[in-house]
N, C-alpha and C positions, 0 to 999 in steps of 0.2 A: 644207596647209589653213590658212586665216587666223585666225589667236586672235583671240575677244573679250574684251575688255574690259570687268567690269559695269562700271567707270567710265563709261561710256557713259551719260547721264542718258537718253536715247533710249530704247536696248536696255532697260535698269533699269524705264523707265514701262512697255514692250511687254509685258516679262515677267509685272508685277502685272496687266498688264490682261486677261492668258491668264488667271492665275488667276484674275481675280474673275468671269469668262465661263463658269467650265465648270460645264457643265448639272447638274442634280439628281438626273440619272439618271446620269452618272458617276461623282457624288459616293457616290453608296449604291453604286457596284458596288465601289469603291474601299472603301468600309468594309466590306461582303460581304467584297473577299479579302482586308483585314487580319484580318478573325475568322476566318475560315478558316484562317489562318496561325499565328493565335495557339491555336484550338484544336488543331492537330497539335502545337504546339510547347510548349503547356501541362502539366504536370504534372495527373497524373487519378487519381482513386484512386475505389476502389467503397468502401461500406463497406454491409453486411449485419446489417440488426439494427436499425430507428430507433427503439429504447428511450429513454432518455432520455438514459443516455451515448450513443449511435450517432448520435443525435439532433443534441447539442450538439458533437459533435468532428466532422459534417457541417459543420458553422455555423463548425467552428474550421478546419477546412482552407479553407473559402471566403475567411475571411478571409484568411489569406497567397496567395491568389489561385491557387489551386490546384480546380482541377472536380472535382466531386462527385459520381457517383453512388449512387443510394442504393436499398437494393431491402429490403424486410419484405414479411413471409408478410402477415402483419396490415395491412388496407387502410386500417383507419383511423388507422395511424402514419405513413403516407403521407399520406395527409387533415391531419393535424396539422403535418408537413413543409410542405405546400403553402401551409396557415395564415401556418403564421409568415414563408413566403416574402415573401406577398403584400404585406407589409409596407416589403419591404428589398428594392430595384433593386440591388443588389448583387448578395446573396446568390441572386437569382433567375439572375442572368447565369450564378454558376459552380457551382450546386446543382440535381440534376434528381433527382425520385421516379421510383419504378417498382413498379409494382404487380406484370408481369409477369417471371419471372426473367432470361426468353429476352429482354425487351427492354434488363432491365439487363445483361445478358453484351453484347448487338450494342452498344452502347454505348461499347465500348473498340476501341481501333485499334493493334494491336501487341500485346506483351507487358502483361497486364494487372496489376496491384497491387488486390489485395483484404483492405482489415480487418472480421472477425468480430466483433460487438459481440451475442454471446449467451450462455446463460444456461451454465453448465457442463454437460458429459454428452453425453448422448443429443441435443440441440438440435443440436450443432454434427455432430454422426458423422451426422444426417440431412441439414444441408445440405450438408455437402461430396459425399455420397453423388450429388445432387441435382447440384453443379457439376461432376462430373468429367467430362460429357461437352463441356463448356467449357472445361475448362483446356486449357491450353497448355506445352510443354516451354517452361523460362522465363520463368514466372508466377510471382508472389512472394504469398502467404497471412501475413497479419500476425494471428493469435489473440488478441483486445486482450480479450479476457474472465477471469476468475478460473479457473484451469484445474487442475486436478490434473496434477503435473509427469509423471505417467508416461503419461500419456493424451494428453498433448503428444507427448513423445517416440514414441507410437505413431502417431501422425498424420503427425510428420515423415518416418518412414521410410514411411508410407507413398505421400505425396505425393512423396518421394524419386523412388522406383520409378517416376513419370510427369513425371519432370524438374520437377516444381513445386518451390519454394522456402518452406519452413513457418518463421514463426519467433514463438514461443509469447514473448507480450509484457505486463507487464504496466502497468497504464495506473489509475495511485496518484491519488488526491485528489478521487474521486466526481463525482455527474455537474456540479458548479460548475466545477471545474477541466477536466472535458472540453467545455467549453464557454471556460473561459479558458487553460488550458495545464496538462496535465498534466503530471507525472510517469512516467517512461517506463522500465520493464528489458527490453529483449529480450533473446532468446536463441534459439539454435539457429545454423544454417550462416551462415558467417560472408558467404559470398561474396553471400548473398539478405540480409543485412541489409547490406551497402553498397550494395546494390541504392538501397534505399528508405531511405537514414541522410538523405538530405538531408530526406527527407516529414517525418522525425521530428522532427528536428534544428528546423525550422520551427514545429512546433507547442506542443514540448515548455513548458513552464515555464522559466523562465530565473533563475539565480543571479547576477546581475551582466550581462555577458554572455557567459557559457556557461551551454547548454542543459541543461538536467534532464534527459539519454538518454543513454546509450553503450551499448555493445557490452557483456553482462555475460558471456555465455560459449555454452559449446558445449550441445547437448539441451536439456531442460528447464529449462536452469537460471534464465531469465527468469522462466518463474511459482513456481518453486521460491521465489527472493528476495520476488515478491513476495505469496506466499504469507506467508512467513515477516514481510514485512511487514505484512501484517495481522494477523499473530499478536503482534507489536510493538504494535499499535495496541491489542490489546484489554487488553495490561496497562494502555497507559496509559490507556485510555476507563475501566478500572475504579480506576484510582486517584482520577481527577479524580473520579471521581462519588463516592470514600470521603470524598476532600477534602471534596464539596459536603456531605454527610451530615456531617460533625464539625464544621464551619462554622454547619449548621445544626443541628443536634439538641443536640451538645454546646458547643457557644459560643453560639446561643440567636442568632446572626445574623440580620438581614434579609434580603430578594432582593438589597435594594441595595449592602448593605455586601456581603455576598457577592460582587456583580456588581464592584464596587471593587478587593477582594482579587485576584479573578483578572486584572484589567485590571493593577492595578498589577505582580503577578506577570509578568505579562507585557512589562513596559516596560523591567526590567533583572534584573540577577543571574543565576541560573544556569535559571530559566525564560524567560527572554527572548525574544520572536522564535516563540513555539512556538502552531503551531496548535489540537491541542487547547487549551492556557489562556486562549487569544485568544478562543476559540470559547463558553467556559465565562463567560465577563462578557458574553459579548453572553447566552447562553440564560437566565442567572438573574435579566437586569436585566426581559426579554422577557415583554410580556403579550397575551390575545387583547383579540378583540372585544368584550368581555362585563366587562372589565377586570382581569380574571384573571392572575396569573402561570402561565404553560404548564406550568410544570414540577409546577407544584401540582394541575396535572386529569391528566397524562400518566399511565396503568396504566405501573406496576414490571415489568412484562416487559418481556424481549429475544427473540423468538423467530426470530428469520433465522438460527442454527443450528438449534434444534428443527423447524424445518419444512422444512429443508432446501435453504433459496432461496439461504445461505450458506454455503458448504465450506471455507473456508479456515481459520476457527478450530478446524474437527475435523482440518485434513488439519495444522497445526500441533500441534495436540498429539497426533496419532497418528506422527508423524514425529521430535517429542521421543523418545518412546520409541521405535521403529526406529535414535533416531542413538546412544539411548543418552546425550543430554544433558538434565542438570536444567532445567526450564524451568517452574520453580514459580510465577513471578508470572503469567507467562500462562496455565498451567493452570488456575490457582485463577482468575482474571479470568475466562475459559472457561467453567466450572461456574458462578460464579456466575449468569451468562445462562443455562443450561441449566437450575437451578433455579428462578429467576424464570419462567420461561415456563411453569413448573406451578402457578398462581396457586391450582388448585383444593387442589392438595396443600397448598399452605401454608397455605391457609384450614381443613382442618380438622386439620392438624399445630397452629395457631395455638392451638385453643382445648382441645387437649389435653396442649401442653405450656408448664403455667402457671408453671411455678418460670423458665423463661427470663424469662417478662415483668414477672414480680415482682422481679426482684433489683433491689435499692436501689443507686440511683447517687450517686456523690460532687456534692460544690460541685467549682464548674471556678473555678479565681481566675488573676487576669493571663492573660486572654483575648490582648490585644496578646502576649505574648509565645508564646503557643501558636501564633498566628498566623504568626510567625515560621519555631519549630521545624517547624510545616507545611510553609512555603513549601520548607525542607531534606527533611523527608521526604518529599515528592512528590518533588522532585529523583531525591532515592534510590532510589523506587521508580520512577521513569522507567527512572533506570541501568541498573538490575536488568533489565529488561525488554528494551531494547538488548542487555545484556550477553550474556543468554538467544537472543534473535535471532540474531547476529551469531556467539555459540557453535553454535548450529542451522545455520547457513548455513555456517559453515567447517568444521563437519565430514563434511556432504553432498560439498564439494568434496572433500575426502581422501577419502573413500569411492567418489566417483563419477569422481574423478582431473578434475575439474569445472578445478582453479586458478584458483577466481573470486579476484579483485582485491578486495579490502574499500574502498581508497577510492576505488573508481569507484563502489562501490555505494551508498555515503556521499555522493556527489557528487551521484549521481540524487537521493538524497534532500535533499537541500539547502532546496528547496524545490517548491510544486506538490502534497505528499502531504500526509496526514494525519499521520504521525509529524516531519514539520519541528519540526526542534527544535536551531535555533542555535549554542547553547552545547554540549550534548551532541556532536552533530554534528562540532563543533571540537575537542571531548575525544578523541572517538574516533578521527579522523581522525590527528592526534597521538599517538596509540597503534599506527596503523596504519602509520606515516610509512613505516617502512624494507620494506614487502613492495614488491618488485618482480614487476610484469608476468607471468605464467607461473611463477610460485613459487605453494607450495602459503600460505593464510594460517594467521595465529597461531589456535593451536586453541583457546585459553583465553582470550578477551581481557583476564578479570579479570588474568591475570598479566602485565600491564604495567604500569609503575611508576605510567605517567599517570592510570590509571582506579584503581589504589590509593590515589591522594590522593583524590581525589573519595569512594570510597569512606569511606574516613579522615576526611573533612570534614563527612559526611553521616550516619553512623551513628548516632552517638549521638542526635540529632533522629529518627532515623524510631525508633527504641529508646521515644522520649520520647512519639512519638504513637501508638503501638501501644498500650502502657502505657494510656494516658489512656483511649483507643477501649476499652478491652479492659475496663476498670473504669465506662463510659459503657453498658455494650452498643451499641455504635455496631459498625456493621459496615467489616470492613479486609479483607478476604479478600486481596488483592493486596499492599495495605502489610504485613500478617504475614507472605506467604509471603515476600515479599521482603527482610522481616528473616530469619527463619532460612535463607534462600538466603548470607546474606550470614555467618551465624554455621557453620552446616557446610562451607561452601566453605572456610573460613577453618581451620579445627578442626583438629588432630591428635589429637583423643580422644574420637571416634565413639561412639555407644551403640551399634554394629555390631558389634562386637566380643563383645558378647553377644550378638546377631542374628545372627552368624556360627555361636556355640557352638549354639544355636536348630535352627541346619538342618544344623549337622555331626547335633545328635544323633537327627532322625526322618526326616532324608534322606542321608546318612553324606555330606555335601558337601565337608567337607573344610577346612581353613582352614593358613593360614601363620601363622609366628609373630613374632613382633614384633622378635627378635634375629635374624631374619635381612633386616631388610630389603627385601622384596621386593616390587619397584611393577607388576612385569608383571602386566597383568589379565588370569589364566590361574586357573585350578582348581588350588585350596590341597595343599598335599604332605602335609599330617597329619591325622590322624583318630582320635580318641577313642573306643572301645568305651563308651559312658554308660551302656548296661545290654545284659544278655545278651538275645537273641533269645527 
């Protein structure tokens, strides 16, 4: 057969003149089967739930070019989906609603990937109830909801049993970030989360260029961490808000200077980089319509634990105690919301216990330097709160034989969540350096030398603001616990030791004694007859 040559200026002119001849109706069959091609060959994922995360992390897979469908019970979160389509040729190309279940199931072609964006409980055991006559042996179920880890792991074994693939995820930094990249833990089977690492991997939040997601481990341990991560969050939402309270009640501050302090807090030193403080100069500089500062008309309640719409700060401190680890700043941050959201209680607690609102408060002098000592003790009290976490979370793994990785889970966190906090981040990571891969982690993180300095560095300042708060009546709930967090961890001389003699003598409990030594946490070998029967 004879070769052409495009040299040919001939051939070269025939060729362009083919192309610029062919019909209109070739041309669109031709772009018919390029979309044709590219939908089988596209990455699809469902996702069930268009809440307002389910909503915005629809919009966030679209964008890395990945198809969307989207199915809610609720017609009119569909209605709102289609809104905000209408807007965006884009997002309309790789994003389709479904009102009907049956037409978002026909909708996939192969093994399907489906993320849950609902509410914890009973919501999610009715729709899966509802998808099983759709699934498929090699279907992958992504749980991207706030979950209780053991109701996780009950789901996973049971989608086990019908070859589906469960992996209980959780998805850090509310619905802004599921809209710009979250923060991502999963966990469960390993073999259905490399399934879908690339879906993730895509979406995630990114620290440099690596993604905010890995692999955290086996069961539940996904929404375990990030459970545990919320529980992180609420010491520090109650520190920052003691900070705004002593800024203003006791330093006699403006919104502005306020808004300053935490802006600058945030620019360097050892708050640097960290979402809540970033977040706190934007809310106190922040006014409505009316010219108002927000924070000055907002009711003192927290009620997304008392009403139940949030579980992760009760399944944190119900989980402290099951592991058996102190986790005082978060408990105390905890109750505080739990009593705030009794407004009526404290209203007529208020006017019958007058000797609290009466007590005479001091002058405050050398404001600049209080300000300082703050900036140290919120540090400390951040610490404390991490330390408590990351104690909560390593000792689930030894209990559960889990061998989570601490700075993987450090890594997720980097940024994307609510607890990003740069410098901390880099302390503890530092701390964590030598755990390798499937080793059990450090069960005490305070006993590393690195988090001893910090602590050493910071103490005396959160000592100095307690003090102050505690003679202001200014409320510390979080910064106190987290000062004697920091003084009995440290202590070899217990007021237990009377607390011990307490329950040897009206429950014959028993106690060891102090010459001999002994660290085993086991039922004491002596007992004191303290009075006859």
């Amino acid at each position: 057969m004879a070769e052409f040559s495009y040299d040919n200026a001939i051939l070269k002119k025939a060729i362009l003149e083919m192309q610029d001849v062919r019909s209109d109706k070739t041309c669109h069959l031709t772009q018919v089967k390029k979309e044709r091609v590219m939908t089988q060959e596209m990455d699809h994922i469902g996702i069930i739930g268009a809440g307002s995360m389910g909503l915005n992390m629809s919009l966030l897979f679209a964008d890395h070019d990945i198809r969307v469908s989207v199915f809610d019970v609720s017609g009119k979160n569909i209605d709102q989906l289609h809104d905000l389509l209408e807007s965006d040729e884009k997002q309309r190309k790789f994003v389709t609603g479904y009102k009907e279940l049956k037409d978002f199931m026909n909708s996939f072609k192969g093994e399907k990937t489906l993320l849950l964006s609902l509410t914890h409980g009973k919501p999610v055991d009715e729709v899966l109830s509802k998808l099983r006559e759709y699934l498929k042996k090699g279907d992958t179920i992504i749980d991207g909801g706030n979950e209780w880890y053991l109701e996780t792991e009950r789901r996973q074994k049971e989608m086990k049993d019908i070859g589906v693939g469960y992996i209980g995820t959780g998805v850090s930094g509310g619905y802004q970030s599921a809209r710009r990249g979250p923060s991502l833990s999963p966990g469960g089977d390993r073999v259905a989360y490399d399934k879908v690492k690339h879906l993730l991997e895509k979406i995630a939040a990114r620290d440099g260029d690596a993604p905010c997601v890995d692999y955290v481990g086996v069961g539940g341990s996904g929404h375990y961490v990030k459970m545990v991560h919320n529980g992180i969050e609420q010491g520090m939402l109650s520190i920052t808000s003691e900070a705004h309270e002593i800024m203003k009640s006791v330093l006699g501050f403006s919104h502005e200077r306020i808004a300053r302090t935490f802006t600058e807090w945030n620019s360097h030193g050892p708050l640097r980089n960290n979402f809540l403080v970033r977040i706190c100069g934007e809310i106190a500089a922040r006014k409505d319509d009316k010219d108002k500062f927000i924070v000055d008309v907002i009711e003192d309640r927290v009620v997304q634990d008392s009403d139940a719409s949030e579980g992760t700060g009760v399944w944190t401190v119900k989980e402290a105690g099951e592991r058996h680890v102190p986790c005082p700043t978060i408990t105390s941050a905890h109750f505080l919301r739990t009593a705030s959201a009794h407004r009526d209680d404290r209203e007529k607690i208020h006017e019958q216990w007058k000797k609290i609102r009466d007590e005479p408060k001091q002058t405050i002098e050398a404001p600049e330097r209080i300000v300082e000592l703050l900036e140290s003790a919120v540090h400390a009290g951040f610490l404390a709160s991490f330390i408590q976490g990351m104690n909560l979370v390593a000792q689930a793994s030894i209990d559960f034989g889990w061998k989570l990785h601490l700075p993987t889970i450090l890594k997720v966190w980097r940024n994307g969540c609510i607890i990003e906090a740069e410098y901390i981040n880099q302390v503890l990571s530092e701390a964590f350096a030598d755990q390798s891969k499937g080793s059990e982690p450090l069960r005490h993180v305070a006993t590393s030398p690195r988090i001893a300095q910090e602590i050493n560095d910071s103490y005396s300042a959160l000592r100095r603001i307690v003090l102050i708060a505690l003679h202001q009546d200014a409320h510390v709930p979080a910064l106190s616990a987290s000062l004697e967090y920091f003084k009995y961890e440290a202590s070899l001389h217990l007021p237990t030791a009377f607390m011990e003699a307490q329950l040897d003598y009206f429950g014959g409990h028993s106690y060891d004694l102090v010459s001999e030594d002994n660290l085993k946490i086991e039922k004491g070998h002596h007992h004191t007859e303290w009075k006859k029967p």
